[in-house]
N, C-alpha and C positions, 0 to 999 in steps of 0.2 A: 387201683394201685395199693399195694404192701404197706402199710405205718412201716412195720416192721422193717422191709424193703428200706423206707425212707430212712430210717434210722441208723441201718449200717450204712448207707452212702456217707449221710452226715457223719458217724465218727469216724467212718473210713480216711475221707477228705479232711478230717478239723485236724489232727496231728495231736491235739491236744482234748484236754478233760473238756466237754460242754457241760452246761447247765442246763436242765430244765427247760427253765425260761428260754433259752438260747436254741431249744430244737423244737421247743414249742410255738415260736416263732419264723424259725424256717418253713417248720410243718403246716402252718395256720391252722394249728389246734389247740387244744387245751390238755395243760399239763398232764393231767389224767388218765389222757388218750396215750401221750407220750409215754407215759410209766407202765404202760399194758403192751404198748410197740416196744418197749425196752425187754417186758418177761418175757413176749412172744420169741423176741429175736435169741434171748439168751437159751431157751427152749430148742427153737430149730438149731443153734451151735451145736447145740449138746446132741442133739437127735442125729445129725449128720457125721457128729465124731470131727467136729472143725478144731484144728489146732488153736483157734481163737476166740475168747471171750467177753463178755461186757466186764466191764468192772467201773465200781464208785468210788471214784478217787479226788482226792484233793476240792471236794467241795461239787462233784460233775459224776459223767460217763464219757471212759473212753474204751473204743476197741483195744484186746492185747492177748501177746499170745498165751497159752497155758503155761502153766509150772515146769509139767512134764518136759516142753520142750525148749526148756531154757538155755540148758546145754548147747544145744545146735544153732538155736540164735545168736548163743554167746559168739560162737566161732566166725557169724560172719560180721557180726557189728561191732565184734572190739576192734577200737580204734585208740590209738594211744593220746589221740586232742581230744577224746571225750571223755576219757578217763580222768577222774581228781587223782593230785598224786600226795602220795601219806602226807606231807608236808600240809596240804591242802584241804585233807581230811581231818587230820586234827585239829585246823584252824574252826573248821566249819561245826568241829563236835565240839567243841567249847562254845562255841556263839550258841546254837543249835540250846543247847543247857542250860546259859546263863545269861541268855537275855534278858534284854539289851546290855550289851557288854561293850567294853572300850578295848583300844589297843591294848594299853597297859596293863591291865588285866588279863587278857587274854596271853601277851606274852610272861606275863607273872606265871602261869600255869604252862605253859608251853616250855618258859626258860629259853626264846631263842624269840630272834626279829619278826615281826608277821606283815608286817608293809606291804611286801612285795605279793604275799600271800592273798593279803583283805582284798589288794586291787584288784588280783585275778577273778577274787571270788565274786569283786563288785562286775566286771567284766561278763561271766558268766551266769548274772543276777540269778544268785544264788543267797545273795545278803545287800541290804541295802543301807546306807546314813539315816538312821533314826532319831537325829536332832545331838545334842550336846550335854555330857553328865555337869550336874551343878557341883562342880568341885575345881579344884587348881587345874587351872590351865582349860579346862572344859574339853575334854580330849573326846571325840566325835563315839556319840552310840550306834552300837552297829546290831540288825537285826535280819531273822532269814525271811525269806521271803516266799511266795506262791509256786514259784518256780523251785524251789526248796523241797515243798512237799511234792511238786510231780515228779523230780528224781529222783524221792527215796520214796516212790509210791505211798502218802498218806494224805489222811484229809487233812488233819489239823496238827497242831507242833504237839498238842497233849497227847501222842497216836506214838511218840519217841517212845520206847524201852526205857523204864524206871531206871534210876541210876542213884547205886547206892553207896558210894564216894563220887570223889570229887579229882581223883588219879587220873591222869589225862589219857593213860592209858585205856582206862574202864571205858570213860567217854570215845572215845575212839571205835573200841567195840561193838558199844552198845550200837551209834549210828553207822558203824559198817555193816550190822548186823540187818540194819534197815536199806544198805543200799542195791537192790532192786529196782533199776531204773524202769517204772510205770509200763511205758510202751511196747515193752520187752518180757515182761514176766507179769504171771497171774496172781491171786493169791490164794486163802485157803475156803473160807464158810461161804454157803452162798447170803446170797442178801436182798431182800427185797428194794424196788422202788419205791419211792414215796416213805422209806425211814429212813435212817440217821444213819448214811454210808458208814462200813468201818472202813480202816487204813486198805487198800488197795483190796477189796471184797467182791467178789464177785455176784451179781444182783442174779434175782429169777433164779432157774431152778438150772443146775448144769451137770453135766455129767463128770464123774468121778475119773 
């Protein structure tokens, strides 16, 4: 039987980024073996011309489709309940920036109410209550979450576009710029297993 074989089953089936650890225990093997199942399999994509990829995202490996055909996937899985809407996106690009951040902060830069906003986003843990700022009133810190990084395809929150104001606008951009939802689009350099994934990278060796 395939590593490799085994390996698309498992991110085929997980929906989400696995770890290491987490296919190395499926597989009852040693990580090592699993990061040589990961080149292999990234290898036959690329050999076969398969619209889809490995990639190291948010901490893991998951299956997704290539860059190139982003477009065509866009057309069947927009869906307007899974889309964030501006309102929702600007809320999330200021936390996203200035965590941990409070309401009243955040609507200080926004200039408008986010209540109704924070809950949806807590709703779609996308941001979670990070404990309470030591100041008047102790108005609740708010910070993004795992699920954060696998809708704007990246590993870790430092993987954000530099941001050089503070314009809500810029913020805005800068994480729209990032939103490529993971399981749906590829990204650019390849990347080895067993180093230091970047933001939605794709490992082993793949076709151009």
């Amino acid at each position: 039987m395939s590593q490799a074989a085994e390996v698309e089953c498992l991110l085929f089936v997980a929906g989400e980024p696995l770890q290491l650890a987490d296919l190395a225990r499926a597989m009852q093997c040693d990580p090592m073996d699993v990061e040589e199942a990961l080149r292999e399999l990234q290898v036959e994509l690329g050999a076969r011309g398969s619209g889809l990829q490995v990639l190291a995202i948010a901490g893991g490996y998951q299956l997704a489709t290539r860059t190139e055909y982003a477009d065509t996937v866009a057309r069947l899985a927009a869906r307007s309940d899974s889309r964030l809407s501006r309102a929702a996106l600007e809320t999330l690009a200021v936390i996203a920036y200035r965590q941990p951040t409070t309401q009243p902060e955040i609507e200080a830069v926004r200039g408008v109410s986010v209540g109704g906003v924070l809950k949806t986003l807590q709703e779609r843990r996308l941001i979670v209550d990070a404990g309470r700022k030591a100041t008047m009133g102790r108005p609740i810190l708010y910070v993004t979450t795992q699920e954060f990084l696998h809708y704007f395809g990246l590993k870790e929150i430092a993987d954000l576009p530099p941001l050089d104001d503070a314009d809500v606008s810029a913020i805005v951009g800068k994480v729209a710029a990032s939103a490529q939802p993971a399981p749906r689009s590829g990204g650019a350099d390849p990347q080895e297993p067993g180093t230091a994934p970047q933001d939605d990278a794709p490992i082993g060796e793949a076709s151009s």
